[in-house]
N, C-alpha and C positions, 0 to 999 in steps of 0.2 A: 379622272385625276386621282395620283395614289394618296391615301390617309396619311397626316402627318402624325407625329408623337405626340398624346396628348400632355406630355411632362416640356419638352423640350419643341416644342411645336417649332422644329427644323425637317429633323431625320424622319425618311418613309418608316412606317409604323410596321414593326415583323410580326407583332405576340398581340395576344387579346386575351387580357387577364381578366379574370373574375374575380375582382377584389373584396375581401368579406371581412375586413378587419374593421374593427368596432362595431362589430354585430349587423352592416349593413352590406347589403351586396352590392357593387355598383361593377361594370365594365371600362375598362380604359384600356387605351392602344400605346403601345410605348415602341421605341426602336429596339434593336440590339443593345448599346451603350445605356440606356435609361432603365433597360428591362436588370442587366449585370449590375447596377448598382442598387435598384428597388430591390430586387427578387436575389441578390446574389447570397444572401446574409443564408438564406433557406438551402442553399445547394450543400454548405458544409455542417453536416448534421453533427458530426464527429466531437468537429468545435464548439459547435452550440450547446449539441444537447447536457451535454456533462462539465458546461463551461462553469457560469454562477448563479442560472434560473433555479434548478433544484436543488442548489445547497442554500438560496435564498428563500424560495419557497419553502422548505422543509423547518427551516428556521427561522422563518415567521406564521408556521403552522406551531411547533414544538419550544416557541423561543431558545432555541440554538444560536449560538453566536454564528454571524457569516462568516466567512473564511476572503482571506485578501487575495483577488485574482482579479484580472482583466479576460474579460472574456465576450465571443458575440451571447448577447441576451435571449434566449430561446424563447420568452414568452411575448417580445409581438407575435409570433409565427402559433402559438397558442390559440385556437379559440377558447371563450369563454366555456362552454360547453368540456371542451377537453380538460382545464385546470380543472373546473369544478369535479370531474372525474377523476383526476389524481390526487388533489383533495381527500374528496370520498376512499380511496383506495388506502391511502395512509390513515383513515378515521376507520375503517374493517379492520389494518393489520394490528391498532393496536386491540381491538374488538378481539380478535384472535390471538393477543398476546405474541405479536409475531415481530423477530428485531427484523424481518428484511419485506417492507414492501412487493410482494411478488406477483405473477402473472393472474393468481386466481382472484388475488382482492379488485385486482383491477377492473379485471371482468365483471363480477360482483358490482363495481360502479359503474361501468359503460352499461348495464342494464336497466340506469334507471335515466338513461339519455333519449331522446326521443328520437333520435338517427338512427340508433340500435335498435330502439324499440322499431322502430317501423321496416329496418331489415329484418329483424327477425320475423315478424309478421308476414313479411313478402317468402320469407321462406318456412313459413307456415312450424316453426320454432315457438318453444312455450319456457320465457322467461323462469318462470317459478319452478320448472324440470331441471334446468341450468341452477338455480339458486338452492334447491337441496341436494343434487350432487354435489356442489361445492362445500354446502353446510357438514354432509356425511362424509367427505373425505379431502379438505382441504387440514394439513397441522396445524395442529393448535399448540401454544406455548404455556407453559406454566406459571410463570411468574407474571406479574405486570412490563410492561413495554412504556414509556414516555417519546422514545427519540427514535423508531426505526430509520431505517436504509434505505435506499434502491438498490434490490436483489440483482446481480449480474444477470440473470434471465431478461429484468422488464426492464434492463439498458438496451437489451441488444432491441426486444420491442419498441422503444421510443425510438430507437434506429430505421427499424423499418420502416415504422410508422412514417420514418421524416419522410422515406423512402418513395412511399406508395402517395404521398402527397405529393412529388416532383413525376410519379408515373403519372399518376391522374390528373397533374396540370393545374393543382388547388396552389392559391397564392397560402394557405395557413395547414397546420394539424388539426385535425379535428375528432372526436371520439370515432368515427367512421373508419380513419384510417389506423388509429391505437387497434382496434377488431381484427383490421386484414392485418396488422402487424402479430398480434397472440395468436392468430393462425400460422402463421407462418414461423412463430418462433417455434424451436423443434425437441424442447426438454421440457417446461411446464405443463402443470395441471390445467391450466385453462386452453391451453394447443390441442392437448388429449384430448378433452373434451370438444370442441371445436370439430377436430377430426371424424370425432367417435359421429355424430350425427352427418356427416357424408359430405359436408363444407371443402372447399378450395380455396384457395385466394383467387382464380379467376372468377368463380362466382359470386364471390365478396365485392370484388371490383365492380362487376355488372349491377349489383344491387344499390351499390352507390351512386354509377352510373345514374341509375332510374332514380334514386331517391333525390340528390343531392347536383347531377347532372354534371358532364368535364368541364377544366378549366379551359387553360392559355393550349394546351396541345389540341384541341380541337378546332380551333379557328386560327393557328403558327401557319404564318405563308412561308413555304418550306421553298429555300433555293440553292440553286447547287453552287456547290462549296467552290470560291475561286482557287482554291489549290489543290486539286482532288490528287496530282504528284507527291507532292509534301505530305497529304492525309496517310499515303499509302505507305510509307518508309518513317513514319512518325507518332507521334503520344502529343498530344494536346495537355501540357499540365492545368492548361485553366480551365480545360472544361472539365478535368476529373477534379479541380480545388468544388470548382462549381455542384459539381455532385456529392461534396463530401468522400472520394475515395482516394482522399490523400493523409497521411497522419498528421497529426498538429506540430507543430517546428516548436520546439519547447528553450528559449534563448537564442542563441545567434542572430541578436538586433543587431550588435555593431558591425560581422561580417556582411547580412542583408543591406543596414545602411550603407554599406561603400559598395556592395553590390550596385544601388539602387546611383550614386553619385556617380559613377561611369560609366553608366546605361545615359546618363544626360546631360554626358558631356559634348560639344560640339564635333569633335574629334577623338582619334584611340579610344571610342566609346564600346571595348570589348572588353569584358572581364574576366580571366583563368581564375578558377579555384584550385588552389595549390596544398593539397597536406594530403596526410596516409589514407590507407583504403581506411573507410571506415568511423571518422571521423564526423561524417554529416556533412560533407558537398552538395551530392543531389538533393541533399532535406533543407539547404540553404534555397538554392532553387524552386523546390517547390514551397516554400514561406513565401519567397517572391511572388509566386504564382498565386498563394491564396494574399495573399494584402495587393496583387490588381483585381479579382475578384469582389476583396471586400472595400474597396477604393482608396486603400492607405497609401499612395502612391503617388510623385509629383504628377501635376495635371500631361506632361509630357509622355508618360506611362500608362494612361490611365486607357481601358478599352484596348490594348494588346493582350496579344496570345503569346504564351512563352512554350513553344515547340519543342519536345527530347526528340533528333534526329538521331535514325539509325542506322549507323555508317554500316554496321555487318549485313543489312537490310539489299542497303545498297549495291554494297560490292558483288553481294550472292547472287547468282546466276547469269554474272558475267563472262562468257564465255570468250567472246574474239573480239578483237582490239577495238578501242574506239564505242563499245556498247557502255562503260563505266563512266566515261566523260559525256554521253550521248545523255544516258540518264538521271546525274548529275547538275549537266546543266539546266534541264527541265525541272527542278527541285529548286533552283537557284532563281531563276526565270521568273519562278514565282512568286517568290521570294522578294524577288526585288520588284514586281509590280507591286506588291502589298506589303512593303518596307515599313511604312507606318503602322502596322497592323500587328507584325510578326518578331519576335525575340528567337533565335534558335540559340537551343542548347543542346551541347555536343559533351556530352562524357564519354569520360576517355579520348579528350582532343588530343592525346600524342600520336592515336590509331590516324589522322591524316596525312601524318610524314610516312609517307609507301601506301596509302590507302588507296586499287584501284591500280599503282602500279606493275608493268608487268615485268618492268628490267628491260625491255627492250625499247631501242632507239626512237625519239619520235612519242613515246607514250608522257601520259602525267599523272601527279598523284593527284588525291584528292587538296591537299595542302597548295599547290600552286595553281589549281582553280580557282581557289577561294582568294590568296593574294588580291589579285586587283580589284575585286568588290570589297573587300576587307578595306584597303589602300583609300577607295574613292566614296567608303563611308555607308555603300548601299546593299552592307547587311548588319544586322546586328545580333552577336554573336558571345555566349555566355558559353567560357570553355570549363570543365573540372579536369585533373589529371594528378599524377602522386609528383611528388618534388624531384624522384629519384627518374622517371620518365621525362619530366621537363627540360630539368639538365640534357637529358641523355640525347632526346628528338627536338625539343624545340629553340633548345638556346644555340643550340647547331647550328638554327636557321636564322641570325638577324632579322633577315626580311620579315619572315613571319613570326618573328620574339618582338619586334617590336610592334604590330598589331595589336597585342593583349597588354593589358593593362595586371599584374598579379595581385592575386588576394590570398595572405595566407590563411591558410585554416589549419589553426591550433589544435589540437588533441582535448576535450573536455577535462576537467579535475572530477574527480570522485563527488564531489559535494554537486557539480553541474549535472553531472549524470545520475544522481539522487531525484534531482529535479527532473530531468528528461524523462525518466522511469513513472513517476508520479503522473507525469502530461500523458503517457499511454496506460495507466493503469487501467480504464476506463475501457479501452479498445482491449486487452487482453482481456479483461474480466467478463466481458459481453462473449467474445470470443470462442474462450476454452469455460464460460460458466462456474467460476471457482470466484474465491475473493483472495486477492493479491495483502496480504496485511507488510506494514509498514517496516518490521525487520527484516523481510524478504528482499524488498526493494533495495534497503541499505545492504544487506548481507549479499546483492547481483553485482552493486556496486564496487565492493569492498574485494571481495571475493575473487573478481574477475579483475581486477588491478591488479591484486598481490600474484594471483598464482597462475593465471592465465597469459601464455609471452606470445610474442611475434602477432596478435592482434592489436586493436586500439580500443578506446572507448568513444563512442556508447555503445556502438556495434555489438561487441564481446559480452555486455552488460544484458543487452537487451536478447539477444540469442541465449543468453542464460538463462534468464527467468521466462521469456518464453519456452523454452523445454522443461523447466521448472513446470510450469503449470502445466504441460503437454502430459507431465508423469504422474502429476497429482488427478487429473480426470481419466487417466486410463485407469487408474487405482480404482478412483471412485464408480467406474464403471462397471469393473468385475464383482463377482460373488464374494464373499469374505473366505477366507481360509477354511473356514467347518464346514461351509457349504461345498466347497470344491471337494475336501474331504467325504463327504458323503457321498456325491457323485463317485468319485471313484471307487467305492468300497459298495454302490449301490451296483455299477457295473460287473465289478469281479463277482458277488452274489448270483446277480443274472447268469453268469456263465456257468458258476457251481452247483445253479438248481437244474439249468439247461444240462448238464452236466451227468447230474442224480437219476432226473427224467429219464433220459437214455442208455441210465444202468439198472433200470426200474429201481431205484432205492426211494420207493415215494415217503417212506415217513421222515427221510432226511430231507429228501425235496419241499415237504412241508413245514419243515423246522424252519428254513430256510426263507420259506413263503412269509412267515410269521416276521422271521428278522426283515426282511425285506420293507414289511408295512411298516415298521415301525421306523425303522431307517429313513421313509420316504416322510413320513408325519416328521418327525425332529427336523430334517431338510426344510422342507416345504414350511415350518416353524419359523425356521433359523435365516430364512427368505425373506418371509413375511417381514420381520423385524426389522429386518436390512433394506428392504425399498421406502417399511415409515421410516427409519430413520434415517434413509439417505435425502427422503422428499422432505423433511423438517427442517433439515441444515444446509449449508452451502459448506461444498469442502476448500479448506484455507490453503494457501501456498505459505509453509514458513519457512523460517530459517534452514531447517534441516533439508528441506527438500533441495534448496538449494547447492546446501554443500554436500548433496548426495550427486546432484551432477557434477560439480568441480572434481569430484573424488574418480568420478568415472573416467572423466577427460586428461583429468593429471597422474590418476594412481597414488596421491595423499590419500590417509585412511581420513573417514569423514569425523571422526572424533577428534585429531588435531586440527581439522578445519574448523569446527565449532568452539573448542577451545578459549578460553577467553583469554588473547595476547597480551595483557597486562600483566596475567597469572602466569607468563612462559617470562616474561621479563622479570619480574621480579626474581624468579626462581632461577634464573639463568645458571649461576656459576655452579649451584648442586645439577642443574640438569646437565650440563657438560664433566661437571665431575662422578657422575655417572660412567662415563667414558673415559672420561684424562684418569690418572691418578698422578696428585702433584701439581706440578707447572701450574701454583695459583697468580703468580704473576698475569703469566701468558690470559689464562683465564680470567681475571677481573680485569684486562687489560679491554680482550675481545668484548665480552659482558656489555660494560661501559662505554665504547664506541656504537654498539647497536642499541641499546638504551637511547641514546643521543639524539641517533637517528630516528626512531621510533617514534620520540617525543617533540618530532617538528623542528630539534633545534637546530639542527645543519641543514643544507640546501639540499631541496628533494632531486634537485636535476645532477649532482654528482653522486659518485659513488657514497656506499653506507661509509664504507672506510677501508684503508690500502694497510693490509697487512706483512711483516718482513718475518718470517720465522725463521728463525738460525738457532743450531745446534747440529749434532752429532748422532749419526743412521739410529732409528730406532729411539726413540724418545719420545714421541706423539705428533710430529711436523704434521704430517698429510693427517692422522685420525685425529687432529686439533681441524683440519677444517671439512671433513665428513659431519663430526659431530656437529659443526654450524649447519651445517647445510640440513641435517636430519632436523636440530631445533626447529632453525627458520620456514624450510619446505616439504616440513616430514618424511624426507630420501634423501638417504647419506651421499647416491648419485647422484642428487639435483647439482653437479658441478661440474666444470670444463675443465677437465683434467691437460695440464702441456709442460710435456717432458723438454726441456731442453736441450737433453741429450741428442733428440733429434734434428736440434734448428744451427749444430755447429759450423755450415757451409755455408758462405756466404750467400746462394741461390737459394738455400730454404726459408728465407727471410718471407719469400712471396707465399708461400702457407699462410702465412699470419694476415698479409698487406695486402696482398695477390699482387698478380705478374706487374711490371712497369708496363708503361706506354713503350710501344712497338713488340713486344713479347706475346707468346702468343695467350691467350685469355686474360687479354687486359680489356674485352669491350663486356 
């Protein structure tokens, strides 16, 4: 007889966890459903770790006020063992006068853990070796320290770490797995060192193995997947919520909430996501996906898999007729055996109208496969697509316009996307190793509104400061400028004494010799300095760096991007009279319209303001609105230049409007 769950003593029992929280170890058997709701909270590290555990913890270590957030709480998943080691790591860094908690303090306290201690021992490692390399060349600070950090380095560690606790099958974190995490992280003092004595993370793993022994993966009765069609053409969002390799959904409760009310409706229980590329569709989906993970979901939801199928997947290596529908409907098949089980979501649902078709007689697309299981309820179906495709392919189709039920998804404001940025701060900083500071974040924001067109936000925000910090660590990775300097002033020498040699000039050859050493000491100097003090600090993304990528992408020079807009507004009508001479009317007229605007007090969804300029050739008409344009987008081009001269015919209208219906380039 199969074991039942020891939670819900219904469901056959799939996982055998080693549970160790509150310091006791005990075994229990749980299903699928019981194991996703105990153990699910541990798959999304991402969420956890940098959620409100360590700004609470930190802050009732340094009395720090806590910061107001809702977040999953990382420290049940904490052994006691493990706090008390980060603990101790924040009690070193200020020992070391250090503002960023990092990889070597930590090390420093996993040494005095008894887990460690007894790996170490197993791999014949001498603590007190580890603890005066540290002591000889970890930085040290000079002032006093009260409040440090968590350094982007020992983020991306507590990452792993969550890591190697889901490979190893441990229901918690434990100082064990914080070890194979500082191995594995690949910038710190304590990875180097780690390294430097001949460690792996496989052999970190086997030593735990022996000391500490596997969890739930060593006794998981593994069975085959009932949709192994569906596995092969698809992305499981819930099992990547469940491992933490999804980003955190930073607002979009009320689009998820109506997401989540049409998922459990009796009927037309399918939902389109409808707005521009870029906007946060699929990141609406996958919040879906982590709140049935973490069970915020009505009990009708709870225990499904929210599936991204891959229609380009599908259609590809469809060669002759009847193979797209063949392999289709085995995807479908499945689907609908495990109806209660499965959510499919389809981005880019317009790719179904001609999906798989061939134009020939007798064939079909993907779109009217789907019709009569849509129709009779037995799939359920989460569509994304732009407004401008909906129209165009699906409201075509009644039939299948009225399946979906639509959700618009609005465009974020600047102030939402302040916040979005802040909910990844955490994940870039771990990432690219740098510290993201907070006019950065506002200045991706701000930045990539004003001057960046034809994309949307967060998208455009977030691609910003990501290359933003992409530019700041390749900086900080290179030599400094005297050092490259020297390099190549040490090479041209080698060639002039290699040079001398061979015209026997040896006492120039040795002059040469002499500048040479000395050239190589000031280098090798000027090195020196530059690894301590790249290893003492983390390098910052600020403001400037930012408006050095806007400046690459737009061609604004980066000093009117940083600018402070206040100071261009006030000054307005002399920095146009720069340009104009005279025509102050005109000028305090334009002035005071973009003032207006500026200052929130007209509607941000119409125009700034509709100008009429009339006079007589040559007076300032057109270099009255270069000069705007230079102010506003520092390029006197930034403007759509349209000659009317050329729209005199009644046909050229369609320039502007384009062709009517029935003309040709009206689809």
């Amino acid at each position: 007889m199969d074991r039942l769950c020891d939670v819900c003593k219904a469901r056959p029992a799939t996982h055998r966890i080693v549970d160790r929280r509150g310091g006791l170890a005990r075994e229990i058997y749980l299903c699928d459903r019981c194991y996703a709701e105990q153990y699910g909270g541990l798959r999304s590290p991402w969420e956890s770790l940098f959620g409100g555990f360590f700004d609470d913890f930190l802050g009732d270590f340094f009395d720090r006020p806590r910061p107001r957030r809702t977040s999953v709480d990382i420290s049940e998943w904490l052994s006691q063992p493990a706090r008390e080691a980060l603990q101790r790591a924040a009690e070193v860094a200020v020992e070391y006068k250090s503002h960023d908690i990092d990889t070597e303090h930590l090390l420093l306290a996993l040494l005095e853990s008894e887990v460690v201690g007894a790996i170490f021992k197993a791999l014949k490692l001498s603590p007190e070796d580890v603890e005066q390399y540290i002591e000889h060349n970890a930085p040290k600070g000079e002032a006093e320290v009260k409040s440090p950090s968590l350094s982007p380095r020992l983020k991306e560690v507590l990452v792993l770490a969550a890591e190697e606790a889901q490979r190893l099958g441990h229901s918690y974190i434990g100082p064990e797995h914080l070890l194979i995490g500082l191995l594995r992280e690949s910038d710190g003092l304590a990875g180097d060192l780690l390294r430097k004595y001949g460690l792996t993370p496989e052999s970190l793993r086997q030593q735990v193995v022996k000391v500490v022994g596997k969890g739930a993966e060593e006794g998981r009765v593994e069975e085959p997947s009932p949709t192994p069609t569906l596995d092969k053409f698809s992305r499981d969002l819930t099992a990547l919520a469940r491992q933490g390799k999804l980003d955190p959904v930073i607002g979009r409760h009320e689009e998820i909430e109506t997401v989540i009310e049409i998922l459990s409706r009796r009927t037309k229980n399918n939902p389109v996501l409808i707005g521009e590329p870029g906007v946060g569709k699929t990141a609406i989906v996958e919040g879906l996906a982590q709140r049935i993970v973490k069970g915020e979901v009505p009990e009708i939801l709870k225990g499904k898999r929210v599936v991204e199928l891959d229609l380009t997947g599908l259609v590809a290596g469809t060669k002759y007729r009847g193979e797209f529908e063949e392999r289709i409907r085995k995807v479908l098949d499945e689907v609908k055996k495990n109806q209660d089980q499965i959510i499919l979501f389809i981005d880019e649902v317009h790719l179904l109208v001609g999906a798989g078709g061939t134009g020939e007689e007798g064939t079909m697309d993907a779109a009217n496969i789907l019709k009569p299981m849509l129709a009779r309820g037995e799939l359920h179906v989460i569509g994304a697509t732009t407004l401008g495709e909906y129209q165009k392919r699906i409201e075509k189709d009644p039939a299948l316009e009225r399946r979906f039920q639509p959700v618009f998804v609005a465009e974020p404001t600047v102030e939402q996307t302040v916040e979005i940025l802040r909910g990844l701060r955490d994940r870039l900083e771990a990432h690219h190793k740098v510290r993201i500071t907070e006019e950065a974040i506002v200045a991706a924001a701000e930045l990539s509104d004003r001057y960046i067109r034809g994309r949307f936000l967060p998208d455009k925000a977030i691609d910003l400061l990501d290359q933003a910090c992409a530019r700041v660590r390749i900086r900080n990775t290179m030599p400094p400028p005297q050092v490259q300097e020297a390099e190549a002033k040490i090479k041209q020498l080698e060639r002039e004494e290699s040079a001398a040699v061979g015209a026997k000039d040896f006492g120039r050859a040795e002059e040469i010799r002499l500048e040479l050493k000395g050239l190589e000491e000031r280098r090798d100097r000027a090195l020196e300095e530059w690894k301590k003090t790249r290893a003492k600090s983390v390098p910052e993304v600020r403001t400037e760096h930012v408006a050095e990528i806007v400046s690459r992408l737009t061609g604004i020079p980066v000093s009117e991007l940083t600018k402070e807009e206040r100071e261009k507004l006030l000054k307005m009508e002399e920095l146009l009279h720069q340009r104009i001479v005279g025509q102050d009317e005109a000028v305090r007229a334009v002035s005071e319209a973009v003032r207006r605007a500026r200052a929130g007090l007209s509607d941000p969804n119409r125009p700034i303001a509709s100008f009429l300029f009339l006079g007589p050739t040559g007076v300032g008409k057109t270099e009255l609105a270069k000069a705007l344009a230079w102010i506003l987008f520092g390029d006197e081009d930034a403007i759509v230049r349209i000659d009317m001269s050329e729209y005199m015919e009644r046909h050229t209208v369609s320039r502007l409007v384009g062709a009517p219906p029935g003309y040709v380039g009206y689809e």
